[in-house]
N, CA, C and O of each residue as an XYZ file, in Angstrom:
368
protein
N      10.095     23.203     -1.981
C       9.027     23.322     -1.022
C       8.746     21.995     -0.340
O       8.415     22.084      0.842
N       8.800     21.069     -0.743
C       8.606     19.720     -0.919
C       9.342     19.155      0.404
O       8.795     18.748      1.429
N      11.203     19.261      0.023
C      11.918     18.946      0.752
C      12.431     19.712      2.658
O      13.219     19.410      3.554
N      10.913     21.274      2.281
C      11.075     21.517      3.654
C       9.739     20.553      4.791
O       9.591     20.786      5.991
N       9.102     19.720      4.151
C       8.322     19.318      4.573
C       8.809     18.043      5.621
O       8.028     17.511      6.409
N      10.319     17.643      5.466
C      10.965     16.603      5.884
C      10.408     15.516      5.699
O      10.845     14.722      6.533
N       9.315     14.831      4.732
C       9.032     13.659      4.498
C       9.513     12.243      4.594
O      10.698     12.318      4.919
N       9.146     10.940      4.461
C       9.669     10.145      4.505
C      10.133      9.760      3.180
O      10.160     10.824      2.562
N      10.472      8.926      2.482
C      10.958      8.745      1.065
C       9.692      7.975      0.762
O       9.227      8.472     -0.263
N       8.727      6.737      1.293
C       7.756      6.482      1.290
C       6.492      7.713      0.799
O       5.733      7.606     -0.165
N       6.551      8.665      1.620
C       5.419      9.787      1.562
C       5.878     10.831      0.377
O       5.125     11.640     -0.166
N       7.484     10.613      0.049
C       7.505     11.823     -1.576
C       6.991     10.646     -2.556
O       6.248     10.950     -3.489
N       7.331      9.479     -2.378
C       7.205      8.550     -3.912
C       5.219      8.742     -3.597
O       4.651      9.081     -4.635
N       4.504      8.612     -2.689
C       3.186      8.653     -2.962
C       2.550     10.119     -3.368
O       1.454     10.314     -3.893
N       3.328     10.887     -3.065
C       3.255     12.410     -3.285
C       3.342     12.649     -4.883
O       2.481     13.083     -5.648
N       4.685     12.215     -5.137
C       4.896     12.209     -6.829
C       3.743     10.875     -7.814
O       3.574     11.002     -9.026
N       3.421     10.301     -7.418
C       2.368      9.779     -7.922
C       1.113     10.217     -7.824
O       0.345      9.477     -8.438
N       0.495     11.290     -7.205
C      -0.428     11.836     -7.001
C      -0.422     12.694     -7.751
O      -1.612     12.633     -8.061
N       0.018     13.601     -8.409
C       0.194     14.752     -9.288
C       0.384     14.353    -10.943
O       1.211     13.522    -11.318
N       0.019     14.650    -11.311
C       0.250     14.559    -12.717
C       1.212     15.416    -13.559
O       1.447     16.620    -13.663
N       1.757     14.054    -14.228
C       2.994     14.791    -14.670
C       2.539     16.152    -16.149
O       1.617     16.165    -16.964
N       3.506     16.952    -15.941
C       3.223     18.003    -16.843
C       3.858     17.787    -17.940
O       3.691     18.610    -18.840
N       4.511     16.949    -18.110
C       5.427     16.669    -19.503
C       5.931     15.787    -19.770
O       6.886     15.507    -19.045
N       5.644     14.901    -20.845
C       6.540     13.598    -20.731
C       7.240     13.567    -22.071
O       6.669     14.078    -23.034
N       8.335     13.052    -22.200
C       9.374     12.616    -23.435
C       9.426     14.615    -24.296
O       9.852     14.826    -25.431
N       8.942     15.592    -23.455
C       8.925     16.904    -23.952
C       8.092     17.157    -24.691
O       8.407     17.768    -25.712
N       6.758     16.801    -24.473
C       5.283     16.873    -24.858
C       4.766     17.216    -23.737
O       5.014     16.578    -22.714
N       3.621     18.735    -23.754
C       3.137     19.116    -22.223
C       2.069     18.411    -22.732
O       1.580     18.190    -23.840
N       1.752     17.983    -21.013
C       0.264     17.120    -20.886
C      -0.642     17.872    -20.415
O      -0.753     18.090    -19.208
N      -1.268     18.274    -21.147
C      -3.006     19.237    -21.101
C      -3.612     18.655    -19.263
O      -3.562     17.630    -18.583
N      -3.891     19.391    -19.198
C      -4.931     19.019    -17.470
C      -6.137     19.447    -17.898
O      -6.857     19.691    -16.929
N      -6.935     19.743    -19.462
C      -8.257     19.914    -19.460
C      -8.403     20.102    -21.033
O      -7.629     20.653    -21.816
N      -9.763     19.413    -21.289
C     -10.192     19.351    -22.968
C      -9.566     20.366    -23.754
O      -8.894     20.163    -24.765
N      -9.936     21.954    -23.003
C      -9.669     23.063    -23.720
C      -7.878     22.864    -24.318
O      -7.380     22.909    -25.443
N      -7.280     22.625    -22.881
C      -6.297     22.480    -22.825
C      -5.357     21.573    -24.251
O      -4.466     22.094    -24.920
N      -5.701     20.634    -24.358
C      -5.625     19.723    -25.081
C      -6.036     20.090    -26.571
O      -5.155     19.954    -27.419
N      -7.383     20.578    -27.008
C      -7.590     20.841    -28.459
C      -7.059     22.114    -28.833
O      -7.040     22.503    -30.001
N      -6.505     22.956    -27.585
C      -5.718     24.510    -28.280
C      -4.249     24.608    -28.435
O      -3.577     25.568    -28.814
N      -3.786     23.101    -27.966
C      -2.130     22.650    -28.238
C      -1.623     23.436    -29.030
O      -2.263     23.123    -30.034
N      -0.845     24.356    -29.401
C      -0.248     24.447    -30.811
C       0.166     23.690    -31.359
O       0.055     23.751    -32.584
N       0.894     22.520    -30.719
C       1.686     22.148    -31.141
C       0.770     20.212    -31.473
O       0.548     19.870    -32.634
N       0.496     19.520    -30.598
C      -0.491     18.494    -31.060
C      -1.596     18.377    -30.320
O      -1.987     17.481    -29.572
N      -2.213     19.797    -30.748
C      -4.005     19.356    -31.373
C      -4.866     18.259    -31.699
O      -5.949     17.807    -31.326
N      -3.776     17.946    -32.722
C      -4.591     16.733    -33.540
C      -4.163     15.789    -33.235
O      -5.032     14.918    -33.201
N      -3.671     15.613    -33.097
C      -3.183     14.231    -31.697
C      -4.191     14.024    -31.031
O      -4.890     13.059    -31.341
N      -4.609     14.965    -29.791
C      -5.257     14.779    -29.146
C      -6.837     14.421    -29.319
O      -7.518     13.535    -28.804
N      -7.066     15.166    -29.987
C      -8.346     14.774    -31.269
C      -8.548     13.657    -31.409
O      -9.440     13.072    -30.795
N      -7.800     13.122    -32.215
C      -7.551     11.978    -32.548
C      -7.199     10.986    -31.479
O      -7.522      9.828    -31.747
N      -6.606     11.186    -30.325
C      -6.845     10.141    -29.456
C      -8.065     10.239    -28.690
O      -8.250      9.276    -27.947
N      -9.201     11.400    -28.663
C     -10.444     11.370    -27.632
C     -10.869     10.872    -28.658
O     -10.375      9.802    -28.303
N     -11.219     10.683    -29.390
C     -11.914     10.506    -30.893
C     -11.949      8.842    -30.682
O     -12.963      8.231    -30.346
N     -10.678      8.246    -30.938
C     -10.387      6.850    -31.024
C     -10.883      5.944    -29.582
O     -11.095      4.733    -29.541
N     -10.978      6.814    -28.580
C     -10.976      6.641    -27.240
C     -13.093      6.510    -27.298
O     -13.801      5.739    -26.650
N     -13.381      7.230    -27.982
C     -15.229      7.827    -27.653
C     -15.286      6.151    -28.572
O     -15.990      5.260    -28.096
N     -14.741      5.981    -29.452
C     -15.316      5.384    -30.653
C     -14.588      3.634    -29.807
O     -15.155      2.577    -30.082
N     -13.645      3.647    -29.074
C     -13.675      2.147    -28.414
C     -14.613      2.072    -27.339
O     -15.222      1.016    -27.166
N     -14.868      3.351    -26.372
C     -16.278      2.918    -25.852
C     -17.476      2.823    -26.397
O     -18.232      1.960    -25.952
N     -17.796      3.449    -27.183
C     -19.197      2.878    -27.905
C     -18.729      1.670    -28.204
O     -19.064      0.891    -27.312
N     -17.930      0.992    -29.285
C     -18.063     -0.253    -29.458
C     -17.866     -1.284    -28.536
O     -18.203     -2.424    -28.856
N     -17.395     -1.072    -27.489
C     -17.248     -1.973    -26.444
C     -19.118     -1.972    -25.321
O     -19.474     -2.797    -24.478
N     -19.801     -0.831    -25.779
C     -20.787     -1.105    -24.896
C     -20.578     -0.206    -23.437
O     -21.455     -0.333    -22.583
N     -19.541      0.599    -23.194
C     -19.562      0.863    -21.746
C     -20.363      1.865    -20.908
O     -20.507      2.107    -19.710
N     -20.897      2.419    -22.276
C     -21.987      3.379    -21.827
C     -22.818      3.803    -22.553
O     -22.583      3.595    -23.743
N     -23.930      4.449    -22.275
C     -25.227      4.998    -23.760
C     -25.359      5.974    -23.063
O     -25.004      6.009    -21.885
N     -26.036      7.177    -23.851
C     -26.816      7.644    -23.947
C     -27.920      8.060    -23.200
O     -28.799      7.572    -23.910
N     -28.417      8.513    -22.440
C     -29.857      8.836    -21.769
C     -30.171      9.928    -21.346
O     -29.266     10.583    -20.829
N     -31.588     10.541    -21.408
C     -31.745     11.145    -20.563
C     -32.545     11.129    -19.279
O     -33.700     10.749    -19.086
N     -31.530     11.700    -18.339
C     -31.777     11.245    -16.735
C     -33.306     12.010    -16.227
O     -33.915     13.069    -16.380
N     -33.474     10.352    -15.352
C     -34.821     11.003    -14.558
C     -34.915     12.552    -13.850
O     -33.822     13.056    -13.594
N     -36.069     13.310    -13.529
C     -35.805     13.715    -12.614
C     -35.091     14.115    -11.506
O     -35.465     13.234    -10.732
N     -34.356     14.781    -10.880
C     -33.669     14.739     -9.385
C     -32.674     13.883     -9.390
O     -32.029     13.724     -8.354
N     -32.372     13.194    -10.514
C     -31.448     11.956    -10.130
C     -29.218     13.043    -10.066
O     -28.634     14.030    -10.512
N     -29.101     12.412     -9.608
C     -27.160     12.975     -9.185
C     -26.720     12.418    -10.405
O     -27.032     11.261    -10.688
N     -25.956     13.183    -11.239
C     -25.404     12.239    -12.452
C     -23.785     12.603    -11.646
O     -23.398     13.487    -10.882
N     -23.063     11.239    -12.384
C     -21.347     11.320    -12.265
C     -21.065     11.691    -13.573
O     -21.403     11.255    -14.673
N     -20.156     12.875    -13.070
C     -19.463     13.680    -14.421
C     -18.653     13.065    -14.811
O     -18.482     12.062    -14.117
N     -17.963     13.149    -15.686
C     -16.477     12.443    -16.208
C     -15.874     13.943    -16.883
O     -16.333     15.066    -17.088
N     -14.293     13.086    -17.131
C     -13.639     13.980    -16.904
C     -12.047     13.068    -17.889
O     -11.546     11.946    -17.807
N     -11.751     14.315    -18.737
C     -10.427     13.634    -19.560
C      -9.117     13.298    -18.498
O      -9.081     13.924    -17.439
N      -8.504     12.725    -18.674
C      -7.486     12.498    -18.430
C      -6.339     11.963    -19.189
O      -6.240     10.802    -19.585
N      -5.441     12.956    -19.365
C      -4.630     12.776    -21.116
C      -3.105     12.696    -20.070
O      -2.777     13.384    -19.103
N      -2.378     11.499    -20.792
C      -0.797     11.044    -20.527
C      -0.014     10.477    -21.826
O      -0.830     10.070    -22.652
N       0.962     10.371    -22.134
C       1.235      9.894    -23.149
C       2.286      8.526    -22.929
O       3.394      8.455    -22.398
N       1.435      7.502    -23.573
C       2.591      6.395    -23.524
C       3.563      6.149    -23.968
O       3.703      6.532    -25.129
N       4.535      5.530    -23.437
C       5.699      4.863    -23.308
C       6.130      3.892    -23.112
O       5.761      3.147    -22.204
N       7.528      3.523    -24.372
C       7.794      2.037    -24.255
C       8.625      1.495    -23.122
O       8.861      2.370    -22.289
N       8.986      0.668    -22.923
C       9.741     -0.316    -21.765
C      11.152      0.731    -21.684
O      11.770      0.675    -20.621
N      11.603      1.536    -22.598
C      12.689      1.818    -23.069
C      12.459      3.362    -22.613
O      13.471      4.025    -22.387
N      11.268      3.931    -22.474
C      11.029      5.394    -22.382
C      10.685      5.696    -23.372
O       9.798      6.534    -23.214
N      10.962      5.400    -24.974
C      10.663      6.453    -26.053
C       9.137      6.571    -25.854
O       8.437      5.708    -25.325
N       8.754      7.643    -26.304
C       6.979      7.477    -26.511
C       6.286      6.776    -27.732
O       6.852      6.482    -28.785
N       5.014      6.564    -27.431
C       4.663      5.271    -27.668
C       4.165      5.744    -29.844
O       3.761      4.854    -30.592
């Protein structure tokens, strides 16, 4: 579909960086919490990395707790799960 679009090679490499990859080293990458803790396959992985992830922002300070005034707009957040890799490709 992609390649009927006649793109430049510039506009696919920003294209393919825009999307998130669905699989890396043959591990699918969840696009949502649910997604992620109903893995069959690593669950607890993932667990365990939001887990490790909640527990370096609290100790680092980057956010608390509150409850918001009145009327105020809160910014949602939102997971975003990838799996790392060494210089070499294997995963991390």
């Amino acid at each position: 579909m992609l390649a009927q679009l006649e793109l430049t090679e510039e506009d696919a490499e920003i294209i393919e960086m825009a999307f998130p990859a669905s699989e890396i080293n043959g591990i699918h990458i969840p696009q949502t919490y649910e997604q992620a803790v109903k893995d069959p396959k690593y669950s607890i992985q993932w667990k365990e990395a939001m887990t490790q992830e909640l527990i370096s922002l609290l100790e680092n300070g980057t956010w608390r707790e509150v409850i918001p005034p009145e009327g105020v707009n809160l910014v949602s957040t939102k997971w975003v799960y990838t799996i790392k890799t060494n210089t070499d490709g294997s995963t991390e």
